[in-house]
N, C-alpha and C positions, 0 to 999 in steps of 0.2 A: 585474610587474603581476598576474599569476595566484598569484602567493603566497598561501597563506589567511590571512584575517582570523584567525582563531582560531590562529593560530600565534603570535601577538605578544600571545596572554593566555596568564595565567597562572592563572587559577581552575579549578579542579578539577574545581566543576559543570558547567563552560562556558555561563556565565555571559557576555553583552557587552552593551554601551549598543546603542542601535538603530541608529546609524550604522555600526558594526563589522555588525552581521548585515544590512544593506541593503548593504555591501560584500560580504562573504560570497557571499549571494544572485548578486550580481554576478557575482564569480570563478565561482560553479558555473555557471550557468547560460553563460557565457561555454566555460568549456569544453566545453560540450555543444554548443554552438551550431558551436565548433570541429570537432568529432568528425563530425558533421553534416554540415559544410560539406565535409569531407575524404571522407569516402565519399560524396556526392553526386557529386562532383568525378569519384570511379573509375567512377558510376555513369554519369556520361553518355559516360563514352568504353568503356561496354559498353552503349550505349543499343537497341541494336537487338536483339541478345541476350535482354536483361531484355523486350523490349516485344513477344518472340515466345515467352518464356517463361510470359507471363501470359497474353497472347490465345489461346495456342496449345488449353489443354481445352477452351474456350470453342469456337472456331472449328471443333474434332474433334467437337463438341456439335450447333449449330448451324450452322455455316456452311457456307454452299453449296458444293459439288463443283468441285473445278477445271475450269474450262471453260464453267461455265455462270452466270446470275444469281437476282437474288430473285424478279425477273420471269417467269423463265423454269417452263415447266412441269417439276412436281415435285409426289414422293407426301406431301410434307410440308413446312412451312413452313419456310426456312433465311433466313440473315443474311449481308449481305455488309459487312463493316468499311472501313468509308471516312473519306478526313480531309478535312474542307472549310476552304479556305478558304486562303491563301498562309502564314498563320503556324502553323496547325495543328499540323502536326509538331514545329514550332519549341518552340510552347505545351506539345503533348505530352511532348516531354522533358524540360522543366522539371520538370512535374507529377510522372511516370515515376521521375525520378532523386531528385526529394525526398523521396518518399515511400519509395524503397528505403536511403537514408540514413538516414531517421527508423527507421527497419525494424533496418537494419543496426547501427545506433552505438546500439541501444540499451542494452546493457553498460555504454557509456561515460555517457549519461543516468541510468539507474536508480545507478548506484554513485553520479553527485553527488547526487542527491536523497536517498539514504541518508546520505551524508557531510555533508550541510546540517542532517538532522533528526538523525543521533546522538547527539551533545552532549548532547541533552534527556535519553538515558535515564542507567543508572546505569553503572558501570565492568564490572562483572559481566555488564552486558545487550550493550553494546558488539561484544562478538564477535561477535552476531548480525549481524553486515554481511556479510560473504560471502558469508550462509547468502543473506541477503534479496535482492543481486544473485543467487545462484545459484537461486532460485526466481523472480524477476521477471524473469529476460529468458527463460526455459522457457515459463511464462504469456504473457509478451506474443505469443511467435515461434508459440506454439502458438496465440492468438486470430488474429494474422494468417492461419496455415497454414488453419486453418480457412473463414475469409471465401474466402481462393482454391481451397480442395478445393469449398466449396457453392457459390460462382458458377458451373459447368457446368449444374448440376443445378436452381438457378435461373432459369440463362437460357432452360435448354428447358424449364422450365416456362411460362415469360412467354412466349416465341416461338411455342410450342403455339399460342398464342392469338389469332394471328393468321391472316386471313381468308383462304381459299385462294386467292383473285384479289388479292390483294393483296401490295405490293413491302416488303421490309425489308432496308430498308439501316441498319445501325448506324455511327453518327459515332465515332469513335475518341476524340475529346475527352472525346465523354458516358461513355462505355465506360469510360477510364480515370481518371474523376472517381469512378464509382460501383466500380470498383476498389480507388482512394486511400481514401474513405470507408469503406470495410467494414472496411479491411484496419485504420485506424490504429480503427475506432470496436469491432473486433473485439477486438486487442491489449490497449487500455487498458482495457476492459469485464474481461476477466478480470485484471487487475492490483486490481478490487476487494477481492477476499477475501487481499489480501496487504498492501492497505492498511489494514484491519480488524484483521488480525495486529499492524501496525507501531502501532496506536494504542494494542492491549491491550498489548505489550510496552512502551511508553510511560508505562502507568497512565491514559492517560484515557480508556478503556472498558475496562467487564470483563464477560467472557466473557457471564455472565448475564443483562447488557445488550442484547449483542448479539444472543443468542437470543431473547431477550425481542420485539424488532422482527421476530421473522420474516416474520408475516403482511406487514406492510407491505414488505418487507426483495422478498419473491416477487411482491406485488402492481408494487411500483415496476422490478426487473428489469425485469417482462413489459412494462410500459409503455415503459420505455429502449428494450426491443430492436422496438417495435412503431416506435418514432420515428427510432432510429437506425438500422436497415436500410433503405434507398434503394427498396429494390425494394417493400417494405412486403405482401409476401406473407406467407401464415401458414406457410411452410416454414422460410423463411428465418429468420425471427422465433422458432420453436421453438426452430432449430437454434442462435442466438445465446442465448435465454434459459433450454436446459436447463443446459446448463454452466457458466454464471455461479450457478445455482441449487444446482448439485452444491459448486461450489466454496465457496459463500457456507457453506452448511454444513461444509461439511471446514474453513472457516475458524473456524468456532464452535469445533467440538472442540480444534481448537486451542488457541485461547483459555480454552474452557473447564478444558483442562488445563494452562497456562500460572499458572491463577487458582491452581489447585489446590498446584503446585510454589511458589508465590509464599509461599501461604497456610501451606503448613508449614517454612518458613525465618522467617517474618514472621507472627504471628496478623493481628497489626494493619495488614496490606497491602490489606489491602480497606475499609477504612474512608475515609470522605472526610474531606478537609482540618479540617473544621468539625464534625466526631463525634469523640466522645471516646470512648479503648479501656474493655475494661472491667476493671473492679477484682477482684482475688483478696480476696475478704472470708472466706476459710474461715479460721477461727481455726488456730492450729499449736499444737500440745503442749509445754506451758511443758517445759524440760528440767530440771532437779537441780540445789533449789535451793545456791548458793555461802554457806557462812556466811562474815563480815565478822568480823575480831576488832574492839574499841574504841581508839578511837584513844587516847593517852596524856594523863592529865590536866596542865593550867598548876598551875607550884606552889601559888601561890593559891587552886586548885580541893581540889587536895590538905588542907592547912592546915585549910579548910573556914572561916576569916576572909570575913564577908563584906564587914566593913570598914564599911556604911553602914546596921547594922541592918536588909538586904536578908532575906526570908526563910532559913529554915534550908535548908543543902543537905544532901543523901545520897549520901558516899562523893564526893565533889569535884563532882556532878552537880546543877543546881539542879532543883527540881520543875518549871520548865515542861520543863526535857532531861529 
């Protein structure tokens, strides 16, 4: 049943009707879902591990001193993590173990999504699959690593801000939703500038395109990372939108050099569909000329009989030859 569609064609471009690529789709996605489900599976039966691994900067951060509460007096504002409610924990692990699944398996995602779109490019572009796993799961684990190295630094800034007669108790549920959120909306966020990549090696954007939208390109980050952080502070927001900005460029150069390798194996590589290449109209230097001997005259030419009072010939040749 996971057999690929594209295995039972035979066209070279990879080429199929829509029902074979709606299968396809299927089979990848189906395998991810698998990879997924299999490290979630490891993950809840390391559930408690993984759920003091994450809490734990946070809580060295903010959270109150053993022994004592939020209530309690103290020279600065701290947080006690709590889970309300009988299913809480229950909910937490779900949450906890999906999100380190999606974290973990994503090797085995990023290679089906490379293997669903390769086809498109040419046999020569091809190899670049490895490359694209071995730079998209670096990007993603490094946008996740990131969300959880600046959640500390986050929290005591948000917790700072709290009144000093006043209690903070942090829910655990909330906590590890706005954990889940950074981490996957971190990950995917820098997987842009590789998707850019995979579009120029594809041929449908080139490099000068893509530079060409910069302004907008910086405008629209800042706004992603102002929506997609939870906390919606300008730290946090920097710290998400300067490296998607870094990368977005280093994804140009790329490209840009990409156009460049393309352009001198192919003049004609950058041209669209509907442009026509252009013409070599430089004259070239007639070479030396070949003389022709005459071909041999029909006896009749010879004789010089024209038979019908036809004009006089010269030499077997008549005046129009």
């Amino acid at each position: 049943m996971l057999k690929s569609a594209r295995k039972q064609e035979k066209d070279p471009e990879g080429r199929m009707p829509l029902a074979a690529h709606l299968r396809e789709l299927r089979n990848r996605l189906l395998k991810s879902v698998l990879a997924m489900g299999v490290v979630t599976a490891v993950a809840m039966w390391q559930y408690e591990w993984i759920a003091h691994f994450i809490t734990g900067p946070v809580i060295d951060t903010v959270g109150c001193p053993k022994g004592t509460t939020a209530a309690a007096p103290r020279d600065h504002p701290c947080v006690v993590v709590t889970a309300n409610g009988l299913l809480a924990p229950f909910t937490i692990m779900l949450k906890l173990s999906l999100t380190t699944g999606v974290v973990l398996a994503s090797p085995v995602w990023l290679y089906q999504l490379w293997a669903f779109l390769a086809p498109g490019l040419h046999k020569h572009e091809k190899k670049y699959a490895l490359s694209f796993v071995a730079a998209g799961v670096p990007l993603f684990l490094g946008g996740a690593y990131l969300a959880y190295a600046v959640l500390p630094t986050t929290a005591g800034a948000l917790v700072g801000l709290t009144p000093s007669d006043w209690a903070n108790q942090f829910p655990a549920d909330e906590f590890f939703d706005i954990v889940t959120r950074m981490v996957l909306v971190f990950g995917l966020a820098f997987e842009l500038p590789l998707v850019l990549v995979l579009l120029n090696f594809g041929g449908v954007l080139t490099g000068h395109r893509i530079m060409s939208w910069w302004r907008f390109m910086v405008l629209g980050i800042t706004i992603f990372a102002a929506l997609a952080t939870p906390t919606g502070d300008p730290l946090t927001m920097g710290l998400l939108a300067a490296p998607i900005v870094v990368l977005y460029f280093g994804a140009v150069g790329i490209c840009l050099f990409n156009d460049r390798r393309r352009k001198l194996g192919n003049p004609d590589a950058g041209l669209s569909d509907d442009e026509a290449s252009e013409l070599d109209l430089t004259p070239e230097r007639v070479g030396e000329i070949e003389s022709v001997s005459s071909g041999r005259m029909l006896p009749e030419q010879a004789s010089g009989d024209a038979g019908d009072g036809d004009a006089p010939r010269r030499g077997g040749y008549d005046d129009v030859t």
